[in-house]
N, CA and C atoms as an extended XYZ file, in Angstrom:
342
Properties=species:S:1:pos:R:3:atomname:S:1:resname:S:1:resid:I:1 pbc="F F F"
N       -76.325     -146.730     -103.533 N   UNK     1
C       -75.213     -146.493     -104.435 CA  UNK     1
C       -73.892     -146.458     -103.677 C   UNK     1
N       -74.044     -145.938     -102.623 N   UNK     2
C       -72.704     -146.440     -101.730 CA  UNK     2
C       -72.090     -147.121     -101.467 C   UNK     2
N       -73.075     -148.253     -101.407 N   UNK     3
C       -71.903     -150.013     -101.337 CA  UNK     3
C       -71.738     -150.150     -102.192 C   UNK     3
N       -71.895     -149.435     -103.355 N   UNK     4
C       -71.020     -150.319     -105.266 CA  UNK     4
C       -69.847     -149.551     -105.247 C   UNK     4
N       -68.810     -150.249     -105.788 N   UNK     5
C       -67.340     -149.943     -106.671 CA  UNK     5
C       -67.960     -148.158     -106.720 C   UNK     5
N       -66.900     -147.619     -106.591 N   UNK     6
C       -66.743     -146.026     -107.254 CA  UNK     6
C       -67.085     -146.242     -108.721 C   UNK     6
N       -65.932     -147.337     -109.648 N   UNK     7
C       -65.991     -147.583     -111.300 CA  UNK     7
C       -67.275     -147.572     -111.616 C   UNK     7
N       -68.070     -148.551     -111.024 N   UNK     8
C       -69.573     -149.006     -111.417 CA  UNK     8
C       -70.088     -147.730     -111.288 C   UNK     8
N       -70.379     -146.869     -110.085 N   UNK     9
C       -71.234     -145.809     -110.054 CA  UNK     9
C       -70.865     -145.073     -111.147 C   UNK     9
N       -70.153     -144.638     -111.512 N   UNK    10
C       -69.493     -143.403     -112.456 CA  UNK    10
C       -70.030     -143.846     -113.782 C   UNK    10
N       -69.783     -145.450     -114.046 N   UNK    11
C       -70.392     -145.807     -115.528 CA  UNK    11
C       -71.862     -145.780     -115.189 C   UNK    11
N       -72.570     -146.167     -114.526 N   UNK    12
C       -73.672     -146.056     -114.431 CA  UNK    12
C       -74.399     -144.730     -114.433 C   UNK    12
N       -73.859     -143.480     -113.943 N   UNK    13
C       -74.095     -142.208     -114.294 CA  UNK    13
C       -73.921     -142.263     -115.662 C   UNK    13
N       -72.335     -142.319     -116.144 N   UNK    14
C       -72.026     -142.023     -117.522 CA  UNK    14
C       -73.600     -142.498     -118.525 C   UNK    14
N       -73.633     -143.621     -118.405 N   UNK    15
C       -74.828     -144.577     -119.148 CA  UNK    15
C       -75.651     -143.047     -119.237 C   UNK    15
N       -76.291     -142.750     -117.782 N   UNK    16
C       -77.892     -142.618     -118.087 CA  UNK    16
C       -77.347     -141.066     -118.786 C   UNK    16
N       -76.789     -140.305     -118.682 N   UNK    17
C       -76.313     -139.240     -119.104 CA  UNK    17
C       -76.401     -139.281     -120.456 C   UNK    17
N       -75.591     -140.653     -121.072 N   UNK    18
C       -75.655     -140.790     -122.539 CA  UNK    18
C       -77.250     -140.939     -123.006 C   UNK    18
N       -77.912     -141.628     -122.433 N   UNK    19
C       -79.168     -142.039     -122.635 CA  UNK    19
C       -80.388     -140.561     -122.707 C   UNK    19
N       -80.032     -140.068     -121.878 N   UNK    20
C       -80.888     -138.864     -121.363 CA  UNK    20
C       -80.634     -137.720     -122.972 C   UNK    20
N       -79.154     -137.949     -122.789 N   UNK    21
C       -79.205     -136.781     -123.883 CA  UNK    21
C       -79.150     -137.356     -125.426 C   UNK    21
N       -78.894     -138.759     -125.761 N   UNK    22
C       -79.162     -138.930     -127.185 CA  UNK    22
C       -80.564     -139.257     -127.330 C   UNK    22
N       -81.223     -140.259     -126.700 N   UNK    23
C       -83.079     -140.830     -127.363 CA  UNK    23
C       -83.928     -139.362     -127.078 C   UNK    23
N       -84.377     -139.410     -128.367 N   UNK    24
C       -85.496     -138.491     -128.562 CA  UNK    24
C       -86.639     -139.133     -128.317 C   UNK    24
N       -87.874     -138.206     -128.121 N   UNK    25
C       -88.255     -138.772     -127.747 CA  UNK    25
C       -89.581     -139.600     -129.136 C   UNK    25
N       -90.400     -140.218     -128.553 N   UNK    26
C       -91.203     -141.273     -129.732 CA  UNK    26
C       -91.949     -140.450     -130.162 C   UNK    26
N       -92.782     -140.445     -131.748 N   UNK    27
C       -93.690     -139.287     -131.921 CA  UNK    27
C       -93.793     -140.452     -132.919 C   UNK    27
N       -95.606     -140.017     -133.444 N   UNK    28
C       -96.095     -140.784     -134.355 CA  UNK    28
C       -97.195     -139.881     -135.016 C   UNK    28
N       -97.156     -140.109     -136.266 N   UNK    29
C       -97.938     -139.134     -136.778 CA  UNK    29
C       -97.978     -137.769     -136.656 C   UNK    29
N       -96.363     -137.176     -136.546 N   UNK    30
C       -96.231     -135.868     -135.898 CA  UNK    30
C       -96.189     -135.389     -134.628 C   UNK    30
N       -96.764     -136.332     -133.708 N   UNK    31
C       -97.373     -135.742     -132.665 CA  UNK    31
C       -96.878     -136.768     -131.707 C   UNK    31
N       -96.019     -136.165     -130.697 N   UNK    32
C       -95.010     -137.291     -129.397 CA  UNK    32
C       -95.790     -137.619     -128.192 C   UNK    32
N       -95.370     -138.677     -128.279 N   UNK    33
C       -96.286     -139.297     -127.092 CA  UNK    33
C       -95.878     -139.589     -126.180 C   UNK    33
N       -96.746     -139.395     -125.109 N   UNK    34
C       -96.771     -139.641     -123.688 CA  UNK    34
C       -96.358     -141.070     -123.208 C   UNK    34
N       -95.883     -141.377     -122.348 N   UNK    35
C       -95.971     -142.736     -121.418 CA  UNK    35
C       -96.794     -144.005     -121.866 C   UNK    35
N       -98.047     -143.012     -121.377 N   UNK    36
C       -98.626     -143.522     -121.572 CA  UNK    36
C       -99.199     -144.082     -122.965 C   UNK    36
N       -98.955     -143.129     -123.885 N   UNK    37
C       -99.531     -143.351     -125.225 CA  UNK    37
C       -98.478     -144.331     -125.402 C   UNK    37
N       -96.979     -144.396     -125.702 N   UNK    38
C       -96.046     -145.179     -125.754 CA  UNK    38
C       -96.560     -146.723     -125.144 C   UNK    38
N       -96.841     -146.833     -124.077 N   UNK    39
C       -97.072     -148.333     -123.640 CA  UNK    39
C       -98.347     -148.625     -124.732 C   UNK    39
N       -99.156     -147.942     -124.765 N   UNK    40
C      -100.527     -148.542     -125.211 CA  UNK    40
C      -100.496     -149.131     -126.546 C   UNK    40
N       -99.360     -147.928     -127.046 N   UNK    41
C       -98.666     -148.384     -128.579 CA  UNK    41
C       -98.161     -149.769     -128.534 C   UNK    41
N       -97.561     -150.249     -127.614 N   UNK    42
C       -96.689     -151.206     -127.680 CA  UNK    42
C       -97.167     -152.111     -127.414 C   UNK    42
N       -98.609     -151.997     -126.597 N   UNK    43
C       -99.743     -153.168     -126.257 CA  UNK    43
C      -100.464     -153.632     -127.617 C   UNK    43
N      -100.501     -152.368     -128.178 N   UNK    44
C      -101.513     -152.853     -129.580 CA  UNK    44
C      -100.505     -153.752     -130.422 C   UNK    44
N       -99.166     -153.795     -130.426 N   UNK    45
C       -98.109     -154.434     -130.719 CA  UNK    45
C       -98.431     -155.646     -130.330 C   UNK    45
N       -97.523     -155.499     -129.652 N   UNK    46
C       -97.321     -156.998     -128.847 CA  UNK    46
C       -98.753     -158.518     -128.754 C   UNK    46
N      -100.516     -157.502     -128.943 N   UNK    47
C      -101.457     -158.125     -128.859 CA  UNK    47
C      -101.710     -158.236     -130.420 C   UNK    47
N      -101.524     -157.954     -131.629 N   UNK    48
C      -101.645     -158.086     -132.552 CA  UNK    48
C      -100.301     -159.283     -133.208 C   UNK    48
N       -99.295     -159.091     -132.260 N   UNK    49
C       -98.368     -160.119     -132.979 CA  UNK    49
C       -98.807     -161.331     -131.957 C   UNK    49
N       -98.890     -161.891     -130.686 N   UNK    50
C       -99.356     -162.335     -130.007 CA  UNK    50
C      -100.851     -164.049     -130.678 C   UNK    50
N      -101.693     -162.700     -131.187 N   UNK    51
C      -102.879     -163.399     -132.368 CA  UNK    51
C      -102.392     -163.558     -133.842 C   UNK    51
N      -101.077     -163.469     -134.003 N   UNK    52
C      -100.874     -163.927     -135.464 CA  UNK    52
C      -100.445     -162.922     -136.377 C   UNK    52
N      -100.975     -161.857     -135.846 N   UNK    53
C      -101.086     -160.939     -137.155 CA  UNK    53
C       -99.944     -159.878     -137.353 C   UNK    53
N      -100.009     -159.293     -138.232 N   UNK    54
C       -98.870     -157.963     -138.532 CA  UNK    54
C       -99.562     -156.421     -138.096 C   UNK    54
N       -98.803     -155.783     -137.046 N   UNK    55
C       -98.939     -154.795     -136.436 CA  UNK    55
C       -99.182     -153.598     -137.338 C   UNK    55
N      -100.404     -153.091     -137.350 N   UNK    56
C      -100.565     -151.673     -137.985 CA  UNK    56
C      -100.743     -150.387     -137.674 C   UNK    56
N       -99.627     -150.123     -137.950 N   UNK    57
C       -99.785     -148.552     -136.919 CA  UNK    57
C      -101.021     -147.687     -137.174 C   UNK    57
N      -101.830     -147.539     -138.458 N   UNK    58
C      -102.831     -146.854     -138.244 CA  UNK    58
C      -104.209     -147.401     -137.863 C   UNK    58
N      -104.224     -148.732     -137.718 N   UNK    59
C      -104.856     -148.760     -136.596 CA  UNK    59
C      -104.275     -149.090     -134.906 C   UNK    59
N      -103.258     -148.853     -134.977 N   UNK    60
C      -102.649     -148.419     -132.983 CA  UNK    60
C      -103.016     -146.798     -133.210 C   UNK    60
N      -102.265     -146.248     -134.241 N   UNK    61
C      -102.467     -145.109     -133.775 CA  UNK    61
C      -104.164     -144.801     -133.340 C   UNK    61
N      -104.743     -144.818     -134.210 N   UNK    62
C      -106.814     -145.573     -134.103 CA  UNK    62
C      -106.952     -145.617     -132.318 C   UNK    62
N      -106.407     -146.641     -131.873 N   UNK    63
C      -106.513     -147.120     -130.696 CA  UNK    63
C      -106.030     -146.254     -129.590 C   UNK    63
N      -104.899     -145.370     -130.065 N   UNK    64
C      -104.461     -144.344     -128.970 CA  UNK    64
C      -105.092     -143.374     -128.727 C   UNK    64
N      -105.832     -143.080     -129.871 N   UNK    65
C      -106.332     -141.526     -130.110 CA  UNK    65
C      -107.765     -141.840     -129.568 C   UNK    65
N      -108.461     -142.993     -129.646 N   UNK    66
C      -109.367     -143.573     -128.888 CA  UNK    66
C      -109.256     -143.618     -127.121 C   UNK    66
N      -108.390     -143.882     -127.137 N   UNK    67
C      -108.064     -143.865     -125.071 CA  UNK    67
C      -108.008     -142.942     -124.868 C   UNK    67
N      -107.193     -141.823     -125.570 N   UNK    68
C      -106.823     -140.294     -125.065 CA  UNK    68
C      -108.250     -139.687     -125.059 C   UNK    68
N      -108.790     -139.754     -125.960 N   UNK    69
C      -110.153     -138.860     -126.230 CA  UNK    69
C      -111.488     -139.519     -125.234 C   UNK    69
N      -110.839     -141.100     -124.680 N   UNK    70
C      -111.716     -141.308     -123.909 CA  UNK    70
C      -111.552     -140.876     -121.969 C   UNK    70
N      -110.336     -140.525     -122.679 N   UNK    71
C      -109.950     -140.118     -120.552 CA  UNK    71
C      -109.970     -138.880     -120.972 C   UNK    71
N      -110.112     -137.955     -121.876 N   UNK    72
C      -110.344     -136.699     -121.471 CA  UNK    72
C      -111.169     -136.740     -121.519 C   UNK    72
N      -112.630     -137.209     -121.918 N   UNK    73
C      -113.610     -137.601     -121.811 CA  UNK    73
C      -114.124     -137.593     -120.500 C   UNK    73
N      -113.361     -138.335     -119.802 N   UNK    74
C      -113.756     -139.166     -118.520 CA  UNK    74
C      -113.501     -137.700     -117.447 C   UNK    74
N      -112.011     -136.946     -117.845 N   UNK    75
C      -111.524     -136.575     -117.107 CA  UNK    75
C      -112.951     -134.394     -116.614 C   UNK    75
N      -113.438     -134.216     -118.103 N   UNK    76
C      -113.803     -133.439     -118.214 CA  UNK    76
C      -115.487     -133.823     -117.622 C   UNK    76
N      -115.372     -135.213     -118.041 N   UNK    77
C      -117.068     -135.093     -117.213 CA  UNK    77
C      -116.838     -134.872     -115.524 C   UNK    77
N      -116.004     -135.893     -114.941 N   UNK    78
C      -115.109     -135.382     -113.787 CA  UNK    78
C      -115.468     -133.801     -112.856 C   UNK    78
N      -114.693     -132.802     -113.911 N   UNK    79
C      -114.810     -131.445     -113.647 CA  UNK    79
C      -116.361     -131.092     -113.661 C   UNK    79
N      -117.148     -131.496     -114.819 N   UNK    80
C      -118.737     -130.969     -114.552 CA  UNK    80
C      -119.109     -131.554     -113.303 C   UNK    80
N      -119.579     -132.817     -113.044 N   UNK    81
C      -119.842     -132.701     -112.209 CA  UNK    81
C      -119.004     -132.181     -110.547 C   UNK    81
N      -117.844     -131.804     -110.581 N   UNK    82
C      -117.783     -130.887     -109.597 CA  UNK    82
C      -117.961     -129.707     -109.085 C   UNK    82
N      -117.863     -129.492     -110.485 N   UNK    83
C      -118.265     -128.169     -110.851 CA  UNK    83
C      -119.855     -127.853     -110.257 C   UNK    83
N      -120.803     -128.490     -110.958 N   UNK    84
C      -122.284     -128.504     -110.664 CA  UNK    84
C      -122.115     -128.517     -109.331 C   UNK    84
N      -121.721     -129.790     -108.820 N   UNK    85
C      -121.921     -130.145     -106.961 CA  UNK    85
C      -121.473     -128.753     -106.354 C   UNK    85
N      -120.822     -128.233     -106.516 N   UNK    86
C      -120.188     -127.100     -106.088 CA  UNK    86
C      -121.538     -125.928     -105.891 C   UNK    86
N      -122.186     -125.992     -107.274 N   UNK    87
C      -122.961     -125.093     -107.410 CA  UNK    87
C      -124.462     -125.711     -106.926 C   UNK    87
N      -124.598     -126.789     -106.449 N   UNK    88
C      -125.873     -126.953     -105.906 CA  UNK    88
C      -125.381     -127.001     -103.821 C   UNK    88
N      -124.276     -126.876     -103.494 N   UNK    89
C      -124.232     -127.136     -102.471 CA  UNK    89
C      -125.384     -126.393     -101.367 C   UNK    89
N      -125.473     -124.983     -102.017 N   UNK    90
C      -126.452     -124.334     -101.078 CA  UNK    90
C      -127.905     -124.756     -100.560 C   UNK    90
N      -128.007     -126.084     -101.766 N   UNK    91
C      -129.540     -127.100     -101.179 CA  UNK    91
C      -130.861     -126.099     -102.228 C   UNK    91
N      -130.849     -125.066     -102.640 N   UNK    92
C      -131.549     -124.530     -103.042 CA  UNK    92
C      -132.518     -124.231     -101.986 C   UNK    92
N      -133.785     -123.143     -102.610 N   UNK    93
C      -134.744     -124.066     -103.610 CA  UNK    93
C      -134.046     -123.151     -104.516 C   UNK    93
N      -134.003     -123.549     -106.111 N   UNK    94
C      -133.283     -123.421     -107.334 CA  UNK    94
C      -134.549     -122.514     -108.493 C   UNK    94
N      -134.595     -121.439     -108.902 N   UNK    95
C      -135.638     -121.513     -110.024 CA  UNK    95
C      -134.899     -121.712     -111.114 C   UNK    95
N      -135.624     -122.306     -111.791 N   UNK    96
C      -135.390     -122.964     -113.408 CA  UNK    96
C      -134.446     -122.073     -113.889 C   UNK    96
N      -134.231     -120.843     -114.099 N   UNK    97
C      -133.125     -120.169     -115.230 CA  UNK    97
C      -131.860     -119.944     -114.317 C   UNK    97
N      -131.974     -120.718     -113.068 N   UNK    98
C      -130.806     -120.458     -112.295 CA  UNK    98
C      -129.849     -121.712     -112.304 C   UNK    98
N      -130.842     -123.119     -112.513 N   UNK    99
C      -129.989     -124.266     -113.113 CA  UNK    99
C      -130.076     -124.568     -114.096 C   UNK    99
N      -130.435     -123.552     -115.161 N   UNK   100
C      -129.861     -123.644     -116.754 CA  UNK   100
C      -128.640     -122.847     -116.527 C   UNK   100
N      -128.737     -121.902     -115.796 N   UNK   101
C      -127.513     -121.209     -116.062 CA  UNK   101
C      -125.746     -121.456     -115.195 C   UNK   101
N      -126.282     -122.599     -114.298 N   UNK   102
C      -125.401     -123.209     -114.033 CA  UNK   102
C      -125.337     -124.713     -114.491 C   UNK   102
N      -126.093     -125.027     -115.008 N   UNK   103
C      -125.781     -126.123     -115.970 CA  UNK   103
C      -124.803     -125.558     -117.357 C   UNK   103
N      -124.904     -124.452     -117.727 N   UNK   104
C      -124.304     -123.957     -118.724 CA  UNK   104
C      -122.894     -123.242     -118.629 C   UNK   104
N      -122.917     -123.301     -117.238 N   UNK   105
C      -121.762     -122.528     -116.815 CA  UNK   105
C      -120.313     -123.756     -116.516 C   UNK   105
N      -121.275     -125.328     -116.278 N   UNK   106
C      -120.155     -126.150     -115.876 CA  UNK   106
C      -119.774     -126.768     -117.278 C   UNK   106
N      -120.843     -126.925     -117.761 N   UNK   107
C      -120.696     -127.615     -119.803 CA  UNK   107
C      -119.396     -126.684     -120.370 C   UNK   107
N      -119.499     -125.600     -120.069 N   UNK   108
C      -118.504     -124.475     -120.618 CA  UNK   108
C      -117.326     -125.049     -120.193 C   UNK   108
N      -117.262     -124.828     -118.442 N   UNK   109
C      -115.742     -125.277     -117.927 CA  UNK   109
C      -115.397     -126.652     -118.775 C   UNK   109
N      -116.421     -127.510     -118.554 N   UNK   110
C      -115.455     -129.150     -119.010 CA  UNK   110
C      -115.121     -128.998     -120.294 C   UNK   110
N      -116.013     -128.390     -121.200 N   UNK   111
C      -116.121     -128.396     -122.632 CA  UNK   111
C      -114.211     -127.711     -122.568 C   UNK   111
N      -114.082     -126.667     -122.247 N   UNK   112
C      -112.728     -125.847     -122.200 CA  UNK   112
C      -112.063     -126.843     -122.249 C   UNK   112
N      -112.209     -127.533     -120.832 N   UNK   113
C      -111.061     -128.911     -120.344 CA  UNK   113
C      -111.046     -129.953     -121.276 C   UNK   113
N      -111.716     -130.038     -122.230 N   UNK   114
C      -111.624     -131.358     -122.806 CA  UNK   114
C      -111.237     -130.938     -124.047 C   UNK   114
């Protein structure tokens, strides 16, 4: 930013300043979305006009709520099994109501997380 005009820098602040504080942010169906949900929205866009057709938000929205529920998905099986590994590290030997009860103890954590 140092080698530009003083003018340029200052509008270029000014800009993002304006920007920052007027766009709200995107929400659909009540509920504002992430980055990520935002691009994915705009993929189901862009791939539905792309093949011809007219973009329907309830099925993007369909499609978002599908990815989200599948990476927390992903993200909570994740935690079980670290959870478990954690709890078998000692090598055992294990009796049976001791890995039900840490099988039940990591289902709990992810279940929370997800």
């Amino acid at each position: 930013m140092e080698d530009l005009r003083p003018e340029f820098v200052d509008q270029v602040y000014s800009l993002r300043k304006k920007v920052l504080n007027r766009v709200k942010p995107k929400k659909l169906n009540g509920k504002m979305l992430t980055g990520t949900m935002f691009w994915n929205l705009l993929s189901s866009y862009v791939e539905s006009i792309n093949k011809g057709a007219i973009p329907s938000i309830e099925s993007s929205w369909a499609y978002i709520c599908k990815n989200e529920c599948l990476k927390a998905m992903e993200n909570s099986f994740d935690i079980f099994m670290k959870n478990l590994n954690e709890g078998l590290k000692d090598g055992g030997p294990f009796y049976d109501g001791e890995l039900k009860n840490l099988y039940s103890k990591c289902k709990r954590i992810a279940m929370d997380n997800f």
